[in-house]
N, C-alpha and C positions, 0 to 999 in steps of 0.2 A: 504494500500500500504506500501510499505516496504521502502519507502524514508522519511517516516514522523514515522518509529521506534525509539525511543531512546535506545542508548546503556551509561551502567554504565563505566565510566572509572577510572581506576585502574595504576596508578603509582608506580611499583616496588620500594623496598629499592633500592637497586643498581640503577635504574635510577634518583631518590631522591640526591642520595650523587653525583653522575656525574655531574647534575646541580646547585648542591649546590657548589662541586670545582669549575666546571664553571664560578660561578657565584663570588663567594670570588676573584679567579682568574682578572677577568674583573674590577672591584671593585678597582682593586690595580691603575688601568688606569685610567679611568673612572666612577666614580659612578652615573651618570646621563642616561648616555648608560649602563649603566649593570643594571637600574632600568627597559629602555623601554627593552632592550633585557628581561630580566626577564619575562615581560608582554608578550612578546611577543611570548616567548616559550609555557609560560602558558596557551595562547589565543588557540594557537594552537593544544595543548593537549588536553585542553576540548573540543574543536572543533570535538574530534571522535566522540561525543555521536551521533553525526549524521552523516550518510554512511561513516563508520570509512574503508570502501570497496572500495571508489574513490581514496585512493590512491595503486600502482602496489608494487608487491609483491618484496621481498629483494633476489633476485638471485646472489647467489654467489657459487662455488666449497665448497665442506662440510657444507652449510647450508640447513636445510631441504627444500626441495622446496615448494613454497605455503602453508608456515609456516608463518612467521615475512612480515608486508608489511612496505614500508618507505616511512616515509613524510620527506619531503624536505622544511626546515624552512630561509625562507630569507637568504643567504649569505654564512651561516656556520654551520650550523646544520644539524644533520637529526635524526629524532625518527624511533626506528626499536617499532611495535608494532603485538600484535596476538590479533586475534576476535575469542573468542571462545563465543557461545549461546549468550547471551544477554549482555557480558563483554568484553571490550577493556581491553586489558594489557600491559601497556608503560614498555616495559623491557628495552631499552637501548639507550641513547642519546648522537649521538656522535659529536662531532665538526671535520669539517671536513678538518679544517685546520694543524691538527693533522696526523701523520702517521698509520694507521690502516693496513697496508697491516698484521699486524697479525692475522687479526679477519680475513681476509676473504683471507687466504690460507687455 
């Protein structure tokens, strides 16, 4: 069955550095909360290796459609991620407390 396949997951540079500002960022406030945030990004991530497909697809105007799908991480996050054959690939981790209306005009 296809619920008990694992998939390799794959953290882009560009999403690496994103939660690395992220994380320096928070750090400045907080370093006790930027350790469990940390964890808790991270929990989440590895978490595609199994039906990295339960979460819905990133629809937006000029994004490919049923390309990138998003998980939605406690509060302020979200990972846009692609399953291609047997690899997850975390390309971009946004906070979404942030103004992004440029990414998705």
């Amino acid at each position: 069955m296809t619920e008990n396949k694992r998939y390799k997951v794959i953290v882009s540079d560009r999403a690496k550095r994103i939660l690395g500002a992220h994380i320096r960022f928070m750090a400045q406030v907080n370093k006790e909360a930027t350790a469990a945030k940390k964890k808790e990004i991270m929990t989440a991530m590895r978490s595609l290796c199994q039906m990295p497909q339960r979460f819905p697809f990133f629809e937006e105007p000029y994004i490919t459609p049923n390309k990138y799908h998003k998980m939605f991480i406690e509060k302020w996050d979200l990972v846009l991620y692609q399953i291609q054959d047997d690899t997850v690939y975390v390309e971009y981790i946004l906070d979404c407390r942030k103004d992004y209306s440029w990414f998705i005009r």
